[in-house]
C-alpha positions as CSV (number, residue, x, y, z in Angstrom):
1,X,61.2,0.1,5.5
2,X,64.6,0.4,6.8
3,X,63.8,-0.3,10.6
4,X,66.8,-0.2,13.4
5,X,66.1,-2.3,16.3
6,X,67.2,-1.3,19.8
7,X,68.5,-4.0,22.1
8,X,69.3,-3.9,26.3
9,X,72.1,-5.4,27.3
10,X,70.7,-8.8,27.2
11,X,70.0,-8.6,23.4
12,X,66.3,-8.6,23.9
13,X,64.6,-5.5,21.6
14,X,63.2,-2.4,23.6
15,X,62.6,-0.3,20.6
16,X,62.3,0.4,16.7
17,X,64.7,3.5,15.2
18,X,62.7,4.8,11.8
19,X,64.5,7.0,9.6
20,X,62.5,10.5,9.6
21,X,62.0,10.1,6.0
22,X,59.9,6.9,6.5
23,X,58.0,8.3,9.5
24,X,56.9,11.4,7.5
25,X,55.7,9.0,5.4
26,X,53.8,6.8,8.0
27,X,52.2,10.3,9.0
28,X,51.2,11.2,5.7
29,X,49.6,7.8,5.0
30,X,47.8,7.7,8.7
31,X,47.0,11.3,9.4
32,X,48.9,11.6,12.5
33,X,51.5,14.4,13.9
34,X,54.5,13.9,16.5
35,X,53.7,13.4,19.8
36,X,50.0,12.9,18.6
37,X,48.3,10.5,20.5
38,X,46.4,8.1,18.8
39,X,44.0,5.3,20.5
40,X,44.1,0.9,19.2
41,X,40.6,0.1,18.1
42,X,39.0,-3.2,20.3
43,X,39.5,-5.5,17.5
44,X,43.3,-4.1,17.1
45,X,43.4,-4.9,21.5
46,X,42.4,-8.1,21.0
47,X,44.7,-9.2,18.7
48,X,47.5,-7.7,20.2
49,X,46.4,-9.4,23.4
50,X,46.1,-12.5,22.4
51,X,49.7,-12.2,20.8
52,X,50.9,-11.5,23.8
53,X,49.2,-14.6,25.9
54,X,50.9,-16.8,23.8
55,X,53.6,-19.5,25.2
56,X,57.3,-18.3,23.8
57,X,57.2,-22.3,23.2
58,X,54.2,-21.4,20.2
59,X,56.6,-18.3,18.8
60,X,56.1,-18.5,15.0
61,X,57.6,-15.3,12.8
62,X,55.2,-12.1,13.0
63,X,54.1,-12.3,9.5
64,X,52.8,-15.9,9.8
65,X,50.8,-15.2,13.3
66,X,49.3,-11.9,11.2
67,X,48.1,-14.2,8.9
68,X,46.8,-16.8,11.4
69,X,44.8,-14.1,13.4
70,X,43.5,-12.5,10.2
71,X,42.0,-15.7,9.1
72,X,40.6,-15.9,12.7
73,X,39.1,-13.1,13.0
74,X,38.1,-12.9,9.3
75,X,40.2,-9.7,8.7
């Protein structure tokens, strides 16, 4: 996927660009129209949450905390 991030002026991200191409994709493959709203199940919540409470001191790369939390909550 060929993502563009979106920085302020301090450098920290504040959004993702995705090519249209990809998106219709993304809505094919998930059933979901533009400005569709959509609702996070619990599980999906709680995960994000617990992302979230974590120290910037703990950061590890995305991809590796997937994988930690999977294993956690037996995903």
């Amino acid at each position: 996927m060929n993502l563009q991030y979106i920085n302020d002026s301090q450098g920290n991200p504040t959004g993702v660009f995705i090519p249209i191409e990809e998106w219709r994709a993304l809505e094919k493959k998930y059933h979901f129209k533009d400005n569709e709203e959509f609702e996070l199940s619990d599980q999906q919540k709680n995960i994000l949450d617990e992302r979230l409470k974590s120290d910037k001191k703990d950061f590890i790369p995305a991809r590796k905390a997937l994988d930690k939390i999977r294993q956690k909550h037996e995903l």
